[in-house]
N, C-alpha and C positions, 0 to 999 in steps of 0.2 A: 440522481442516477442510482439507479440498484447496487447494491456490493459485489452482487455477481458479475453483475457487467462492467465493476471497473478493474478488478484484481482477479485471479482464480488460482486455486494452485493442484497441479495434478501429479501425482510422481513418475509420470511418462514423457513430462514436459519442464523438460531444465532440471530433471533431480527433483521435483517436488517442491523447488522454489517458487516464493510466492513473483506472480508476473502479472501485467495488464492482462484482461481476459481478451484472447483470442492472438496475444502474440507469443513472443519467446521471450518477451524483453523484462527482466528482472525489476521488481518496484525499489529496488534498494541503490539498482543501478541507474536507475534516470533518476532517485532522488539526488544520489552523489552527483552527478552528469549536470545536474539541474544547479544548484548548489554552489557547485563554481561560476556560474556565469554565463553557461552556455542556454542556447534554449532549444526547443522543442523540434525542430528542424532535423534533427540527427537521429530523429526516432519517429519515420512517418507511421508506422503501423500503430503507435500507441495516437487515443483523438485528443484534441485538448480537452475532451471533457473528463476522459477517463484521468488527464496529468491535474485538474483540478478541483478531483473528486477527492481524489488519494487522503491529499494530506488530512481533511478534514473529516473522512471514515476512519480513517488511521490513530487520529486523535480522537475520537468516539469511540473507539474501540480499547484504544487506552485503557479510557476512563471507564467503560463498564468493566475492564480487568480489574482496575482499580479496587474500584468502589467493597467490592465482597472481602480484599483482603484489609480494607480498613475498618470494617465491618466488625470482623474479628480482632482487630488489637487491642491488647489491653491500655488502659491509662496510666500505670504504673512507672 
């Protein structure tokens, strides 16, 4: 799934917090939601694809932050 299509973030929509595209629903907040135990049920407007995209764009996206500032460190 595209990145646009699982996350979007606009500052017209929730303050510019990042959200599933096309709802209100914050990705911070159905991680938390999700996390304790609950499932997906409580948040029709986000799809299961977009709730099983996330975590693993999110950890890709990490990683390319990552990478440039390891890049630069010294060995010292």
């Amino acid at each position: 799934m595209e990145e646009g299509r699982i996350v979007s973030r606009d500052p017209e929509v929730m303050g510019g917090e990042l959200v599933f595209a096309g709802t209100r629903v914050e990705a911070k907040t159905l991680v938390d939601y999700l996390n304790t135990g609950h499932t997906l049920e409580g948040f029709p407007s986000v799809s299961r694809e977009q709730a099983e995209s996330y975590p693993e764009m999110a950890s890709k996206a990490a990683r390319q932050e990552e990478a440039p500032r390891a890049a630069g460190r010294s060995r010292w």
